[in-house]
N, C-alpha and C positions, 0 to 999 in steps of 0.2 A: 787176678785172672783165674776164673775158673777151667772145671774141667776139661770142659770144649777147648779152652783155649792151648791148657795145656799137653791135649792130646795132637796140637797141630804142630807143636814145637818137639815133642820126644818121639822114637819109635818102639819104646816100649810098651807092655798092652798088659793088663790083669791076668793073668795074679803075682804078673814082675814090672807092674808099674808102681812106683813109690811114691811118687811126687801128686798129690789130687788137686792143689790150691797154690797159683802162688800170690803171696801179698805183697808185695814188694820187688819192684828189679829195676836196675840202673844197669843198660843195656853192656856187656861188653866188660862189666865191673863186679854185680852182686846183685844179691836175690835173697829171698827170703822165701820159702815154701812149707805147707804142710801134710801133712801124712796122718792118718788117721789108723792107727793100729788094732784091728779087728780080730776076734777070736776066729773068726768063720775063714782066717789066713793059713793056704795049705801047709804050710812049714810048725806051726803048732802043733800037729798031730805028732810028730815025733820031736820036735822043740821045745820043751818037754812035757810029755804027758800029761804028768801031774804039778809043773809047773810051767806055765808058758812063760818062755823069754824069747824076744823080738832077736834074731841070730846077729852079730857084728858084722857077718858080712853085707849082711841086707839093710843095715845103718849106713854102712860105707856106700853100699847102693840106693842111695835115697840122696846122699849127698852129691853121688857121681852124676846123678839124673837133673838134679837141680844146677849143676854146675855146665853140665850139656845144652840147658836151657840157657845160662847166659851166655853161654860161645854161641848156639846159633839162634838166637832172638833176632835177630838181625832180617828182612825177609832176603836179602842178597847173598845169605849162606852159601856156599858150593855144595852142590847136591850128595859129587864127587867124592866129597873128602867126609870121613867119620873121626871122630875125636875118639880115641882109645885111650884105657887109664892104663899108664904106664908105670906108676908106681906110688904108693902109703905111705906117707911117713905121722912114726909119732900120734899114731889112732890110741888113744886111751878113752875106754869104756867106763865110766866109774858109777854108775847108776842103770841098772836093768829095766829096759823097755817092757812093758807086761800089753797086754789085749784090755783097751780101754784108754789107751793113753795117745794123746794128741800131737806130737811132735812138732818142732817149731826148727826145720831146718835154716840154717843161714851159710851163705858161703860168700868168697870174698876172693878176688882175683889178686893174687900177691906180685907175681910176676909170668911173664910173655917175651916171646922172642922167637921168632923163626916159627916152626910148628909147635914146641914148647908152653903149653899154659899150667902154671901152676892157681893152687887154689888153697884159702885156708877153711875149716870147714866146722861149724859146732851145731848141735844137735840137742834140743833142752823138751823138758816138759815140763810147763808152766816158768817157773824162776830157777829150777834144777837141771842144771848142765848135764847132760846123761852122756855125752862123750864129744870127741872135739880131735882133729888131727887137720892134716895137709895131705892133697892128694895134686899127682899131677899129669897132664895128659899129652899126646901128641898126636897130630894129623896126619893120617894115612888115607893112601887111594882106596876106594870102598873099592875099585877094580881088583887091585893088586891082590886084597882079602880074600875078593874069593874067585881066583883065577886058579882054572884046573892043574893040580902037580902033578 
């Protein structure tokens, strides 16, 4: 699925969209996505200067976006409801993302229950695992989010 495609499934938009391709998904279960990692990416300029590294958290955000695509793949999603990542587990980075490298996101629905989705999540370029954890989410009323205190 390309970018069109993917831009109807997430609400996020350049230059905090992560997810550009996905090749693979089994509705409700896993996905496969990729991310094209470009120097001309705002967060290089001080990530670092003199050497760029892709940040961990914007890995985790690439995984979290891909995984938002198989919860609402679906076109009967609730408009209502947003899936919030409620907690990491177990993220190990072991190989640095640089400007030029193609990423091959995968993730993987472990378990589900009530609003509850967990996910397992790896992240490679080429045949090299560049990091790999669990991340898990829950459903909240998009009202409730941003209803005046």
């Amino acid at each position: 699925m390309n970018i069109d495609w993917v831009n109807r499934k997430i609400k996020q938009r350049p230059p905090f969209q992560m997810i550009e391709r996905v090749t693979e998904i089994v509705p409700g279960e896993s996905a496969c996505g990729i991310k094209n990692v470009s120097i001309n990416e705002p967060y290089f300029i001080g990530h670092f200067p003199d050497a760029p590294i892709m940040p961990g958290v914007l890995i985790i955000e690439s995984c979290a976006q891909l995984c938002s695509i198989v919860m609402n793949v679906d076109e009967k999603a609730d408009d209502g409801m947003l899936y919030v990542l409620l907690k990491v587990d177990n993220f190990k980075f072991v190989k640095p993302i640089v400007p030029g490298d193609t990423l091959t996101v995968s993730v993987k629905k472990t378990r589900a229950g009530g609003s509850i989705v967990s996910f397992d999540a790896t992240v490679s370029v080429g045949a090299a695992v560049c990091a790999k954890g669990s991340m898990t989410f829950t459903a909240v009323d998009k009202a409730a989010v941003y209803a005046e205190k």
